[in-house]
C-alpha positions in Angstrom: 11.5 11.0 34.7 14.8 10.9 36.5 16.6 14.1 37.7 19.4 13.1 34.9 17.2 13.2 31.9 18.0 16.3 29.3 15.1 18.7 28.3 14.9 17.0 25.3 14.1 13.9 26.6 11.5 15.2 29.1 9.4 17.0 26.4 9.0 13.6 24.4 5.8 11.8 24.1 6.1 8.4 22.9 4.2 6.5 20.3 1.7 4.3 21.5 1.7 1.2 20.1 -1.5 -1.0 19.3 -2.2 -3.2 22.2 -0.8 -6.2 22.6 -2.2 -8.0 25.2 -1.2 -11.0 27.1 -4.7 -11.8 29.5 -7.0 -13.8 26.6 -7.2 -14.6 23.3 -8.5 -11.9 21.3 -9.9 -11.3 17.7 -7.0 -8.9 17.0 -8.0 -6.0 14.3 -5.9 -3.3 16.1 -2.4 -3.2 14.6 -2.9 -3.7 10.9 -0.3 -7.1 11.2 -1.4 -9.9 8.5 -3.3 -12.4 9.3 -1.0 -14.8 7.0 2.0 -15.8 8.4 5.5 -16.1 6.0 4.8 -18.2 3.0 6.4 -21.6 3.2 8.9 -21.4 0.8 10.6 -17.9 2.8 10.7 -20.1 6.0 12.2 -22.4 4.4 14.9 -20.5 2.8 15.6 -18.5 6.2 15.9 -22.6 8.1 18.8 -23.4 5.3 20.5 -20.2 7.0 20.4 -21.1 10.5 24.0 -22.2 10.7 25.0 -19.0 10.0 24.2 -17.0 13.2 27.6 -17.5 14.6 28.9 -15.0 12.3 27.7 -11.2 12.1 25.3 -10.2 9.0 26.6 -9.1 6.6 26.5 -4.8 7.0 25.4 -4.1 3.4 22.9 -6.5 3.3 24.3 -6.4 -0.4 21.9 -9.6 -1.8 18.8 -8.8 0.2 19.3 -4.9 -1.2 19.8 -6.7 -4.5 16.4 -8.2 -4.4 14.6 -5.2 -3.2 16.4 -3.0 -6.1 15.4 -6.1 -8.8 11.7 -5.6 -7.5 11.8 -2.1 -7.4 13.3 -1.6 -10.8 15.9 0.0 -9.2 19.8 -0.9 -8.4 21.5 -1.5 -5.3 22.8 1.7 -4.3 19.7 3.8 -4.3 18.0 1.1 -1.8 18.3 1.3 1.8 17.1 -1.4 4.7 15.9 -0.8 8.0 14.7 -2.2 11.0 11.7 -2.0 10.1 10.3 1.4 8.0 10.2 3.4 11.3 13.9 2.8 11.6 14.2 4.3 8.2 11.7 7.4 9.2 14.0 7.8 11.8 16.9 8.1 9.7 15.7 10.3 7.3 14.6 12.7 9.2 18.0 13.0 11.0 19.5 12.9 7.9 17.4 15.8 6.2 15.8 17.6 9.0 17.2 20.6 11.2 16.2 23.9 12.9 15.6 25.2 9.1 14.3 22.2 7.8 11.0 21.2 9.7 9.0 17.9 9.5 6.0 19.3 7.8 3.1 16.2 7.8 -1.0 15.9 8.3 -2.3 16.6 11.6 -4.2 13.5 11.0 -1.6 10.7 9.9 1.1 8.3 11.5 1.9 9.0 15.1 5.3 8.0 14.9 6.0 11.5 13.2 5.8 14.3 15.6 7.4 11.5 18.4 10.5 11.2 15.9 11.0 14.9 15.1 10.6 15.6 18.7 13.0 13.1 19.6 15.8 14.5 17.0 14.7 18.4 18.5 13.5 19.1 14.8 10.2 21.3 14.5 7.5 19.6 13.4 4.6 21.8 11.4 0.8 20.1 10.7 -1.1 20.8 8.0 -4.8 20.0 8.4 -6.7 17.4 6.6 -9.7 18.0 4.7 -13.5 17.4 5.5 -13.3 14.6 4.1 -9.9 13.9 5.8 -8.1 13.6 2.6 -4.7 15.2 2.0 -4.6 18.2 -0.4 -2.0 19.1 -1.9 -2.3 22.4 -2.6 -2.1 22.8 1.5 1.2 21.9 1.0 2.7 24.8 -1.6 3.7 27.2 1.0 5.4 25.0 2.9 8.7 23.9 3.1 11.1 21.5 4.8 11.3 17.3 4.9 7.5 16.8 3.7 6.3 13.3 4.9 3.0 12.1 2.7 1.6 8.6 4.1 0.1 7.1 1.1 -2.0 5.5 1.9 -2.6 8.2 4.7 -3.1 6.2 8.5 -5.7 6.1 10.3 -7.9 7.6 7.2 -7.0 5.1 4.6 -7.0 7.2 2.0 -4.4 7.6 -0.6 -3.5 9.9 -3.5 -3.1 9.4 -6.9 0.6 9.3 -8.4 -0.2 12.3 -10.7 -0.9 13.8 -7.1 2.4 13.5 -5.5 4.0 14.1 -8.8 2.8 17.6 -8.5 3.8 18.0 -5.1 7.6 17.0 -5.6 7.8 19.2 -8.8 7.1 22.1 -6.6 9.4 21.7 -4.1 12.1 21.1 -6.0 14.8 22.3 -2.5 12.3 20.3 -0.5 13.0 16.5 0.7 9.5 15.0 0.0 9.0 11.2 1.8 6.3 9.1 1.1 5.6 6.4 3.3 4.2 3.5 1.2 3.4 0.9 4.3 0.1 0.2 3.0 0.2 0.7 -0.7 0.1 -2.6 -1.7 -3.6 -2.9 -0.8 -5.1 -1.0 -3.3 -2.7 2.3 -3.8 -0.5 3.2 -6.3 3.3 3.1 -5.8 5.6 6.1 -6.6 8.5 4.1 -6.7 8.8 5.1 -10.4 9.3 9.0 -9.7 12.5 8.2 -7.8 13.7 7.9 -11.4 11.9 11.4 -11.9 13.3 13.4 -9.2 16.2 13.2 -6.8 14.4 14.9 -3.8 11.9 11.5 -3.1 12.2 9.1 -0.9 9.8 6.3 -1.0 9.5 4.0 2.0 8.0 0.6 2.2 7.8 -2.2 5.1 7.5 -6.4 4.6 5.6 -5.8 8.1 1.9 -5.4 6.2 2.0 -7.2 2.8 4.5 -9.8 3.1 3.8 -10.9 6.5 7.1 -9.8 8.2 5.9 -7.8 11.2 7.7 -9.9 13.6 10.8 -9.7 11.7 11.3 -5.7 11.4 12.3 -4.9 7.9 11.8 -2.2 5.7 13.3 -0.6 2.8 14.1 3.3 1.3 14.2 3.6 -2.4 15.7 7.4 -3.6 18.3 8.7 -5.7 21.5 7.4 -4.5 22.9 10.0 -2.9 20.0 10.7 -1.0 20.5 7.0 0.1 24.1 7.6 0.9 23.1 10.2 3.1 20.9 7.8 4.8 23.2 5.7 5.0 25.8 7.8 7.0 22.9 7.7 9.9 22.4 4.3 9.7 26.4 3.3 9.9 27.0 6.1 12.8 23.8 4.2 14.6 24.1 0.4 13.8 25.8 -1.3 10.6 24.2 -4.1 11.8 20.8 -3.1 12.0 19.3 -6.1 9.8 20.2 -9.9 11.5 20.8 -12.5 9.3 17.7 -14.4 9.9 15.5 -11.4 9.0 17.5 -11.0 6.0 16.9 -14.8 4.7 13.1 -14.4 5.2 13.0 -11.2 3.4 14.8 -12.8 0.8 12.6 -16.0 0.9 9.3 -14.0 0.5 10.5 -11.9 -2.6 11.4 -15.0 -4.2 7.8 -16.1 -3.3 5.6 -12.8 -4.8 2.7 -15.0 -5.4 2.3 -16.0 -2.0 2.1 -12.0 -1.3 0.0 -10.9 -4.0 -2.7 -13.7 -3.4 -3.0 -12.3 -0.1 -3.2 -8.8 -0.8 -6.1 -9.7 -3.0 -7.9 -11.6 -0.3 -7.6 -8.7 2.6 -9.1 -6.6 -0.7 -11.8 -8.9 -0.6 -12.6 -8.9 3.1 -12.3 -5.2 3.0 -15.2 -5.0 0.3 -17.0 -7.2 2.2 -16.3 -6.1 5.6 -17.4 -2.3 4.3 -20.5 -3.3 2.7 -21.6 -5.4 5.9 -20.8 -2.5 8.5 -22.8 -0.2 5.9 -25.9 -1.9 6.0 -25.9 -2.0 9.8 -25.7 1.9 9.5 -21.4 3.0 9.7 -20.1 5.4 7.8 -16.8 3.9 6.3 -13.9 6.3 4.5 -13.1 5.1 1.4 -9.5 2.5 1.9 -6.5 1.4 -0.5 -5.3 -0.4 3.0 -4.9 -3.5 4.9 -7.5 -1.3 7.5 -10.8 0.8 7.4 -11.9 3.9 9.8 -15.2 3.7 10.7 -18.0 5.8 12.1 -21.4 5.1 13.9 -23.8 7.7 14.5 -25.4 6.0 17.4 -22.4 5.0 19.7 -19.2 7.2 20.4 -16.1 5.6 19.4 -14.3 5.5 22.3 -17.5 3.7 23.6 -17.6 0.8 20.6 -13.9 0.5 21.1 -14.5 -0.7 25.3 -17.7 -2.9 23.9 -15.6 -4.7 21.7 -12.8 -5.2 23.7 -15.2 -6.7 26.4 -16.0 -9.3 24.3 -13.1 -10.4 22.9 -12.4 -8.0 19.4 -9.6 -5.3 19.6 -9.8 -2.5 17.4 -7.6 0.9 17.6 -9.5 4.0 18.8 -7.1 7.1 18.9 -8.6 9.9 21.5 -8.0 13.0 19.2 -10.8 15.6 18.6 -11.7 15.7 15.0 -11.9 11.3 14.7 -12.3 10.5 18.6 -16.0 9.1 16.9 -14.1 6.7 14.7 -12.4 3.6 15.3 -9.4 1.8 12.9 -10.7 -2.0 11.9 -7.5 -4.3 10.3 -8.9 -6.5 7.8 -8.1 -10.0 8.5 -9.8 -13.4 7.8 -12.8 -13.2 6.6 -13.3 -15.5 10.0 -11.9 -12.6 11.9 -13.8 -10.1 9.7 -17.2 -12.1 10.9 -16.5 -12.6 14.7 -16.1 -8.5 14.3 -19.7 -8.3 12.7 -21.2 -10.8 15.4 -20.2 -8.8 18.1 -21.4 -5.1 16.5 -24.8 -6.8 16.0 -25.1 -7.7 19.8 -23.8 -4.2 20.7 -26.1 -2.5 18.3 -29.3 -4.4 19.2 
């Protein structure tokens, strides 16, 4: 740290993002990417707009938010885009958060939120999982502020039923409540429809997961619209430009290309089934998944332990050194190729 940085800046922590290393080829399970690249017909689309990067995007992203809103059953001006769905985290919380308005979130659930509070100086309150790391919402009822929900949660998996959230919003009705929807598309249910419902939601989603976009950074905030106005005011004072031209073709490309996307959710769903029922039998304990990952257990072999084995042969996975699931490891689902290579190499570790 140099002697010019703030106080603010010295007490942050970054994120740590999955590995992405440059020294071999690996069997990456780590970051939860897709193992599908863009569907043909959304690279297409983005080539036709090459001759177009002499010019600035276009701020408003007006057609791509068009698209979103038409898939959303929404309309324009209650849809939001970001760099990517951290960008939009970011965002809100700036927008919503302050001294009197803390980040309240599981103590088991996406990193990025305590690093993004902390960065913004906003305090940031955890409310513990259950035994079975699920998130109750009851926990919640006393508490107040800019409620972030991951549904499904990350690392866990798990995910809540709408009826669930729907219960939490109605009582906070002075409360901002986001849910962060990265993985829903694997087996959760969406509460895009309760933006209709309630003007205190905002529901985030990503094209990094389902539609094969990680590389591309784009993601997307659905809410009443002034909510997304407010947003919006963040995003302008930060970078009207934030989505680039060619990330805005592809994004366009793949929703005109849902087929592509849902065939591919259904075949991580299947690899996931399969995946679980393999490690099972060779003695894991699995947490029950709507996502494009799994958190696993072994009673024989730590998990910080299985995560070094692995690596050593060639297979990353994501182990996160925090007390109550240092035993666990994340798995992404990929190919059932991938998924197979995984399974070879627990075998030989396992005896």
């Amino acid at each position: 740290m140099s002697r010019y940085a703030n106080t603010l800046t010295e007490a942050i922590m970054p994120y740590t993002p999955g590995e992405q290393p440059q020294d071999q080829q690996y069997v990456k399970l780590n970051t939860n990417e897709s193992p599908f690249p863009p569907s043909e017909k959304a690279m297409e689309y983005a080539k036709e707009n090459l001759r177009s990067l002499n010019l600035y995007p276009d701020p408003t992203a007006a057609e791509l938010r068009s698209a979103v809103a038409m898939s959303c059953q929404s309309v324009r001006e209650e849809v939001v885009l970001g760099n990517g769905s951290d960008e939009l985290l970011y965002f809100a919380f700036k927008a919503f958060g302050s001294t009197r308005r803390p980040i309240v979130s599981a103590d088991i659930t996406y990193g990025c939120y305590p690093v993004f509070a902390a960065a913004l100086g906003l305090p940031y309150e955890e409310v513990p999982l259950d035994e079975g790391f699920g998130i109750c919402v009851d926990d919640y009822q006393d508490r107040h502020g800019v409620i972030v929900i991951a549904n499904p949660n990350a690392p866990t998996g798990r995910a809540l039923e709408m009826k669930e959230i729907d219960r939490l919003i109605a009582s906070h009705p002075d409360d901002v409540i986001i849910v962060d929807e990265a993985y829903v598309d694997f087996g959760g249910t969406s509460v895009l429809p309760l933006t209709k419902k309630y003007d205190n939601l905002v529901v985030i989603q990503t094209f990094s997961k389902s539609r094969s976009m990680a590389g591309a950074r784009l993601g997307f905030a659905v809410a009443d619209r002034r909510l997304i106005s407010d947003i919006n005011k963040v995003r302008n004072s930060f970078n009207p430009y934030n989505i680039n031209s060619m990330t805005m073709s592809l994004g366009l490309g793949t929703l005109k290309d849902r087929n592509y996307t849902y065939a591919n959710c259904r075949t991580i769903e299947k690899n996931r089934k399969y995946t679980v029922e393999a490690l099972t039998e060779l003695g894991f304990k699995v947490l029950d998944s709507k996502a494009n990952f799994i958190f696993a257990t072994h009673p024989e072999i730590g998990g910080q332990e299985l995560y070094v084995e692995l690596k050593k042969r060639g297979v990353l996975v994501r182990h996160f050194d925090k007390e109550r699931i240092r035993d666990y490891n994340r798995i992404s689902i990929g190919t059932k190729e991938q998924m197979d290579a995984l399974l070879e190499k627990l075998r030989e570790i396992l005896g």
